[in-house]
C-alpha positions in Angstrom: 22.5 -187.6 24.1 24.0 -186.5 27.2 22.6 -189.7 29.0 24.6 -191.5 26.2 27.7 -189.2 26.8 27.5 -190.1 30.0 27.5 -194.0 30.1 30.5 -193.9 27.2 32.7 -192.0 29.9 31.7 -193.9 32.5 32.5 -197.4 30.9 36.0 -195.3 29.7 37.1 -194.7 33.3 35.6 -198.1 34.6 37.9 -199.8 31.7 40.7 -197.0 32.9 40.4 -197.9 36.6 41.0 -202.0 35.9 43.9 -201.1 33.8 45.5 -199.2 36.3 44.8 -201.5 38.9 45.8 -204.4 36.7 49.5 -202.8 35.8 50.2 -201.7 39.8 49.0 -204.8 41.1 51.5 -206.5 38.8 54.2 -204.1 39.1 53.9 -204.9 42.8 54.4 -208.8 42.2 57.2 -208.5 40.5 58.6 -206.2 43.2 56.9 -208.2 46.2 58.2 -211.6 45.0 62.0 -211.3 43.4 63.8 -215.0 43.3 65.5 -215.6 46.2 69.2 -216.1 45.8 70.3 -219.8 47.5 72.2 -220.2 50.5 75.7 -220.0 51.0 75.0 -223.5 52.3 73.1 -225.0 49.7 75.2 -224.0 47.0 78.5 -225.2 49.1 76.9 -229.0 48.8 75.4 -228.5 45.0 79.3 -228.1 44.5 80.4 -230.8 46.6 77.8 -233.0 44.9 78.8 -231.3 41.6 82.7 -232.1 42.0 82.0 -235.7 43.3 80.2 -238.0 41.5 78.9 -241.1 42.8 79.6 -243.5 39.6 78.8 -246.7 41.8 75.1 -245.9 43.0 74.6 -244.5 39.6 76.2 -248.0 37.7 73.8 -250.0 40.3 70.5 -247.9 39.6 70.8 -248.2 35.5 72.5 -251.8 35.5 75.2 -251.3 33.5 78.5 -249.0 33.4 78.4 -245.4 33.1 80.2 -244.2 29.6 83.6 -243.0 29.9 82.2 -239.4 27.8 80.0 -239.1 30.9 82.9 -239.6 33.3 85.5 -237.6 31.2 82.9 -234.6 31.7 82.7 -234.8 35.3 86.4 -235.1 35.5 86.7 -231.7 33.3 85.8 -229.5 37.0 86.3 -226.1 35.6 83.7 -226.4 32.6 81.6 -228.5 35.1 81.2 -225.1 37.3 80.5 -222.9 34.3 76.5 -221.5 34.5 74.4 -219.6 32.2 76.3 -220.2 28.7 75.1 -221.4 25.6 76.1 -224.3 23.1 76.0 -224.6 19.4 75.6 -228.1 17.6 77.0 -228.8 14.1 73.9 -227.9 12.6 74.3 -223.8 13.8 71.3 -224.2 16.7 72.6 -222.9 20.1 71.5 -223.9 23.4 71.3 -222.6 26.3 72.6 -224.7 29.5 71.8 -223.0 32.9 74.3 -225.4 35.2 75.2 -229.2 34.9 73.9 -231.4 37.5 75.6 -233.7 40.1 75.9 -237.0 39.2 73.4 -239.1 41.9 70.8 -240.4 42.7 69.6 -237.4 44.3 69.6 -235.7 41.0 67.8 -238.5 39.8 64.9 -238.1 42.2 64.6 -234.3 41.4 64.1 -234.3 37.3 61.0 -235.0 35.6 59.1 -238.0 36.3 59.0 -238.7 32.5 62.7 -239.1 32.5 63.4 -240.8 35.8 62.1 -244.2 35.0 63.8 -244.3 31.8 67.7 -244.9 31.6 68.7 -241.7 31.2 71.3 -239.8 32.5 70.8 -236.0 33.1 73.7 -233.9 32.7 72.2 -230.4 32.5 69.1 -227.9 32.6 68.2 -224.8 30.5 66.8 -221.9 32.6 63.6 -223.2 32.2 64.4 -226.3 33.5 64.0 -228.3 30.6 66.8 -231.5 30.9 69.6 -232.1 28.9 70.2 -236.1 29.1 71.7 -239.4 28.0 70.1 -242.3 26.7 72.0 -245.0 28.0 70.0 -247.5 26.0 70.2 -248.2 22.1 73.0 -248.7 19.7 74.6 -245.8 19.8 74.5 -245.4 23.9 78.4 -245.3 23.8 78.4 -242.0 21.5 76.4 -240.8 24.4 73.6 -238.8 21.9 72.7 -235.3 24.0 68.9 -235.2 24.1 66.7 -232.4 25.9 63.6 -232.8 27.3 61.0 -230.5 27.5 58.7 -230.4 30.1 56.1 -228.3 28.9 54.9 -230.5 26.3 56.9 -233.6 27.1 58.7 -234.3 23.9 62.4 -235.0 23.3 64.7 -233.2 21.1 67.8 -234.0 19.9 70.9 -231.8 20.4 73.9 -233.6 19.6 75.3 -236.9 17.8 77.5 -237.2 21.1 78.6 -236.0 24.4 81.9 -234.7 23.2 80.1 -232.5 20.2 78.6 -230.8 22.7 81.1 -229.8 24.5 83.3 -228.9 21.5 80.0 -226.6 21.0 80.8 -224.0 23.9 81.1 -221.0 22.7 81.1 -221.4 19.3 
């Protein structure tokens, strides 16, 4: 009996010892490796990059003009800047959009690699970095239909019938 006593305590504070070490080491991580904020200097050119869009490059990469709902957007600078807000479509299901992206071909080489050789144009990413885009193919390519795309399981979602229902969607 006691050897058994002693081999139930023992595997009690073995289990009690990992746990412990399991919680501080991971308390530490998350103390030892807090996001770093971004530069005064790279947030000065994501704004510049932001505030200017580069509709020719853009018109010569997909082949064809960009809509005038796209350009209307980037024209609208104040909601452009906004970060961190969320979007509800007709249906009632909200969104959330982290910032809007600059309208380049820089942008264009950063998203997902399932969405860069398609024609689509990203406007936007969620916090987890899942893209908000534009087919600019198909029938309805002039409505400009707001799609996201998630990267964790690569499928598509649709978000809006158009650009513009989207934006009528902040903050409602």
């Amino acid at each position: 009996m006691q050897i058994f006593l002693t081999v139930v305590i023992g595997v009690l504070g073995f289990l009690a010892v990992i746990l412990v070490i399991y919680a501080g080491g991971n308390w530490l991580l998350w103390h030892l490796k807090k996001p770093k904020s971004s530069s005064e200097e790279s947030v000065r050119r994501h704004n510049e990059r932001l505030l200017n869009p580069r509709w020719k490059e853009l018109e010569d990469y997909f082949g064809r003009p960009i809509p005038d709902a796209i350009k209307n957007l980037y024209a609208r600078t104040e909601l452009l800047q906004r970060r961190d807000f969320q979007v509800t479509n007709e249906s009632g299901k909200s969104y959330e959009i982290a910032e809007f992206l600059p309208a380049d071909l820089e942008t264009l080489n950063r998203i997902w690699s399932d969405l860069k050789d398609s024609k689509c144009f990203p406007l936007a990413t969620d916090s987890m970095d899942d893209c908000y885009y534009v087919p600019l193919t198909g029938d309805k390519s002039d409505d400009c239909p707001v799609m996201c795309y998630h990267h964790d399981g690569s499928d598509h979602e649709s978000v809006s019938k158009s650009l513009e229902e989207l934006i009528t969607g902040i903050g409602r």
